[in-house]
C-alpha positions in Angstrom: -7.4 -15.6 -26.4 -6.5 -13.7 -23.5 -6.7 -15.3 -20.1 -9.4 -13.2 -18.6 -11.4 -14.8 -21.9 -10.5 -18.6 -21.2 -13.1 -20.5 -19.7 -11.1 -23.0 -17.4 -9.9 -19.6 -15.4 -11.4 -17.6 -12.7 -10.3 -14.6 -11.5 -9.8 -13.5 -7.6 -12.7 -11.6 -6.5 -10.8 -9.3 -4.5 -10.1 -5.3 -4.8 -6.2 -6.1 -5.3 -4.1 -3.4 -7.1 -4.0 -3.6 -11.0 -0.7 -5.0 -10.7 -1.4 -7.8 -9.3 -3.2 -10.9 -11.2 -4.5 -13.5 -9.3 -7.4 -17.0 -9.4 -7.8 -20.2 -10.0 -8.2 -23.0 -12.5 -11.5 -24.8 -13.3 -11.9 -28.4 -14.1 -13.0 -28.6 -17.4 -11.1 -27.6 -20.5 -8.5 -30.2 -20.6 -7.4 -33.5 -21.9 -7.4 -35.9 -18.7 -9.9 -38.8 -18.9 -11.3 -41.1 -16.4 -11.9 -39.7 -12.7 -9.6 -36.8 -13.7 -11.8 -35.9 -16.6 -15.3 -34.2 -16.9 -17.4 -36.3 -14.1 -19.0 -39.5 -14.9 -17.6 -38.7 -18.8 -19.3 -35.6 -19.5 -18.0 -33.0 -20.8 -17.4 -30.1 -17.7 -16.7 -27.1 -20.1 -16.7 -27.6 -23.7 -13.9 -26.6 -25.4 -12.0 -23.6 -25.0 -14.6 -19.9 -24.7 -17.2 -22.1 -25.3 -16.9 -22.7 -29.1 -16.0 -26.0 -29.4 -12.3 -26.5 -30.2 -10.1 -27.5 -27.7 -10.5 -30.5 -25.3 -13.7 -31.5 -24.0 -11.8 -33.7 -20.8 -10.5 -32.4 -17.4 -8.1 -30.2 -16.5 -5.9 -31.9 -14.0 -3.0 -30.0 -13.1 -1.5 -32.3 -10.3 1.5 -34.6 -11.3 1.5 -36.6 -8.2 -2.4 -37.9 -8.3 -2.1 -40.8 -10.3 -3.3 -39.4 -14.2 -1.5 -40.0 -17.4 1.7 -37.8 -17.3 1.5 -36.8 -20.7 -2.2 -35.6 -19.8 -0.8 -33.5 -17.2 2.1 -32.1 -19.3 -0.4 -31.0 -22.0 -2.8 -29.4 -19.7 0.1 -27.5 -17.7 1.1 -26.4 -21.2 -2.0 -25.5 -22.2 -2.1 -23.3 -18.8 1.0 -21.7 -19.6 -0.2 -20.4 -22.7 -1.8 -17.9 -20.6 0.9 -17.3 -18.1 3.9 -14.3 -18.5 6.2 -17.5 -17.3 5.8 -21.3 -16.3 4.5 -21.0 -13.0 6.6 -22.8 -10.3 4.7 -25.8 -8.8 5.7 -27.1 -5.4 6.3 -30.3 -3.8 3.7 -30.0 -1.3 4.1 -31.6 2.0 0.9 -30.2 4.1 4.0 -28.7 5.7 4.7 -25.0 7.0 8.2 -24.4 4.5 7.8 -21.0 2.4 9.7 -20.8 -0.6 10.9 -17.3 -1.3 11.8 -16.8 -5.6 13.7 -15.2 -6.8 13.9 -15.8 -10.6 11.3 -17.6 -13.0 10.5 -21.3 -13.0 13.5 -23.4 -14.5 11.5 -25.8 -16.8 12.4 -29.4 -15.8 13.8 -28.3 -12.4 12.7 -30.5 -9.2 10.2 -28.9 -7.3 10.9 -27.3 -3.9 9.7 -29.2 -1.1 7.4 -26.3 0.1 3.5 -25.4 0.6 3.7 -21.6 0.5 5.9 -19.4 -2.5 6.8 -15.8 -2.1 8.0 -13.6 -4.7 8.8 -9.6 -5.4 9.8 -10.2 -8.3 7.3 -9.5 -11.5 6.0 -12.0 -14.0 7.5 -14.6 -11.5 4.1 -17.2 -11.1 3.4 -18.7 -8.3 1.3 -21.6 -8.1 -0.6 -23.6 -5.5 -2.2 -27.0 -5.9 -5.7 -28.6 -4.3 -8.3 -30.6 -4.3 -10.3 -29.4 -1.3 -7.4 -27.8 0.7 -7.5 -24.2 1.0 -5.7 -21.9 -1.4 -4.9 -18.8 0.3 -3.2 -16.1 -2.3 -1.7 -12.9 -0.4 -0.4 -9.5 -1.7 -0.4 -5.9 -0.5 -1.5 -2.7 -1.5 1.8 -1.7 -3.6 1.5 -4.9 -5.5 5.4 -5.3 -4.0 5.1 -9.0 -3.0 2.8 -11.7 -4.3 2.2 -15.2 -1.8 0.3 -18.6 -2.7 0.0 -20.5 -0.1 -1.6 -24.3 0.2 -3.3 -24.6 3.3 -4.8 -27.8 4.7 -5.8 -28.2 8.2 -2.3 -29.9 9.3 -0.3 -26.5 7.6 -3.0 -24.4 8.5 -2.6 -26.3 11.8 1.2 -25.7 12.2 1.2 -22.0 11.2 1.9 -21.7 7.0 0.1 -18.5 6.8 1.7 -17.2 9.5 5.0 -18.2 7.9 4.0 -17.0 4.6 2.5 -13.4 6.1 6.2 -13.2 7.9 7.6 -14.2 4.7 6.2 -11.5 2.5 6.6 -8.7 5.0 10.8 -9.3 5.2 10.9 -9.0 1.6 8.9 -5.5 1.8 9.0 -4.2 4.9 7.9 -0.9 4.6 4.7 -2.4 2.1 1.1 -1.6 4.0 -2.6 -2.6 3.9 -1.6 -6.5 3.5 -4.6 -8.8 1.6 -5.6 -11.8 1.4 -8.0 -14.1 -1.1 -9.1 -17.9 0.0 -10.2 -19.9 -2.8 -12.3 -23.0 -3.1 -12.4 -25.6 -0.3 -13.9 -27.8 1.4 -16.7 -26.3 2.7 -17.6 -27.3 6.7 -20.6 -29.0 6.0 -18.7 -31.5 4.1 -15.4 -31.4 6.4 -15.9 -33.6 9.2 -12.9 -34.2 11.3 -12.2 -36.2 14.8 -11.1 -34.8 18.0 -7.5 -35.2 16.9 -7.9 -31.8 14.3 -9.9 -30.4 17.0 -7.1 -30.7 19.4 -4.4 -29.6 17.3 -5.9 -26.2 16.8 -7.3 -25.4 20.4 -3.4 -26.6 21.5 -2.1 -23.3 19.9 -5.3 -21.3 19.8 -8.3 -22.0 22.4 -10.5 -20.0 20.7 -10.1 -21.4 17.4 -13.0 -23.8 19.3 -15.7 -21.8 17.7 -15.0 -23.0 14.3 -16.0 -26.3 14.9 -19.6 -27.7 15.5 -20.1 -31.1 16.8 -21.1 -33.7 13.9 -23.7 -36.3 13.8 -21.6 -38.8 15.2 -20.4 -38.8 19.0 -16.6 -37.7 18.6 -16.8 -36.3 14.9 -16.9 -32.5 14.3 -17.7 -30.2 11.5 -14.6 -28.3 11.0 -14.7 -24.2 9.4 -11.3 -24.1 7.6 -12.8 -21.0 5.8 -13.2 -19.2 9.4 -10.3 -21.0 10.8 -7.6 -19.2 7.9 -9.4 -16.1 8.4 -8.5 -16.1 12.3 -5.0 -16.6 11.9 -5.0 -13.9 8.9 -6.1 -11.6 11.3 -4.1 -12.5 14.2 -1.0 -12.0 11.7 -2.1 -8.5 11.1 -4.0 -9.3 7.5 -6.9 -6.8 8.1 -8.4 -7.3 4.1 -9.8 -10.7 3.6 -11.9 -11.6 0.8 -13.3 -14.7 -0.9 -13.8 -17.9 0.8 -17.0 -20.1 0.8 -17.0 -21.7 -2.2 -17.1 -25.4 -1.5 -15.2 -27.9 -3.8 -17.5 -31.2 -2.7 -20.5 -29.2 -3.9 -18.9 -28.3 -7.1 -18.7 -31.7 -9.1 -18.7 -29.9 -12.7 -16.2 -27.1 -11.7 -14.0 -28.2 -9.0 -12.3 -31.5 -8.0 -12.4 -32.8 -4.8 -10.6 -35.7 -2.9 -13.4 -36.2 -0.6 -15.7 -36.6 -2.5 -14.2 -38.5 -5.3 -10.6 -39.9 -3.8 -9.1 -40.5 -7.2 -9.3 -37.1 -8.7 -7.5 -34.0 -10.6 -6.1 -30.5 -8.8 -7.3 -27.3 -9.3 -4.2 -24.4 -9.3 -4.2 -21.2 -7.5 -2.3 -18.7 -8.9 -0.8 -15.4 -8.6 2.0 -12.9 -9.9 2.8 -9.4 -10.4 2.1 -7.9 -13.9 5.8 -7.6 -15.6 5.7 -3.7 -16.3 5.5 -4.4 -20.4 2.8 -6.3 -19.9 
């Protein structure tokens, strides 16, 4: 089964060169149980294309969100089986540290302590984790540098797309028409934030004011982190940006999401250029 034909995986919507392969995981299709499973026990997506073999639980990718290890080691195995290469999964901090990679994921190695991975080299994954964060996957239109990049409202906040943009552009300098896809997040009827997310956003950008509509509750907003990534995209010279929208609260069958359930799986974001066999 190819991975284009596996149905816990779907593919960026974005016009990004042919050598560049790029989405996200879904939640069913796994073997977690429990509130990392198929909600309330059902099954989310049964089986593997559909047809019945396979697992009929969750699949969590996160190691840090309190499932069965072994769970998570079978599903990230079960992942890979689609991959070119392991994909290299990050400590992530809700931080601003990129990674840059040079080689392939060493299986067993510790994590970096990062939230944004760049590569140029191919069949090198990179690999983001959420549960209502953004994902935000970057590339250009050579297919000379891939990015993932995990972007809640504290990195979003302290500039990790910024970072990750400046990132991608040292290792290819003379690369053009940069792009950008955001995947599923929390969407901002669901997001609501006090003044204190508010403030650290219009202290480095005033006008990032405009994403944010006051809530139903006197000091409570409704934050945009959609809009918000795609201002500072722009600002860092990103002009193609695509996706976004897609809200992982609403999404209880296909998505997990710690707002709405607090103990809960992680979706991955990936991305990588196509090795030249391939």
């Amino acid at each position: 089964m190819t991975l284009a034909d596996w149905s816990s995986w779907q593919p960026a919507d974005w016009p990004a060169p042919p050598g560049v392969v790029a989405g996200h995981t879904l939640r069913g299709g796994g073997v977690s149980r429990g509130p990392w499973g198929a909600p309330g026990g059902a099954v989310a997506v049964r089986g593997e294309g559909g047809r019945g073999e396979g697992a009929d639980g969750g699949l969590n990718l996160g190691a840090a969100c309190g499932d069965d290890p072994a769970a998570v080691g079978v599903n990230r195995a079960r992942l890979a089986a689609h991959l070119p290469a392991e994909p290299l999964w990050l400590d992530q901090v809700h931080g601003v540290r990129v990674q840059a990679v040079e080689g392939p994921a060493v299986p067993g190695a510790v994590p970096p302590v990062a939230d944004a991975a760049v590569t140029a080299q191919p069949g090198v994954v990179l690999a983001v984790l959420s549960a209502d964060c953004l994902p935000v996957l970057l590339t250009n239109r050579q297919a000379s540098v891939v990015a993932a990049v995990h972007a809640g409202w504290r990195g979003l906040a302290g500039g990790v797309i910024e970072n990750a943009v400046a990132a991608a552009r040292r290792l290819s300098p003379g690369a053009t028409e940069w792009m950008a896809w955001l995947g599923p997040a929390i969407g901002p009827a669901a997001f609501e934030v006090g003044e204190d997310v508010l403030d650290a956003f219009e202290r480095i950008d005033p006008g990032a004011s405009v994403f944010f509509v006051p809530g139903a509750v006197a000091g409570k907003w409704q934050a945009d982190l959609f809009g918000l990534a795609r201002r500072r995209l722009t600002q860092a010279g990103v002009a193609q940006i695509h996706g976004g929208g897609i809200c992982t609260v609403s999404n209880p069958y296909r998505l997990y999401s710690y707002r709405r359930d607090r103990t809960t799986g992680r979706l991955a974001s990936l991305i990588w250029i196509r090795p030249t066999a391939a």
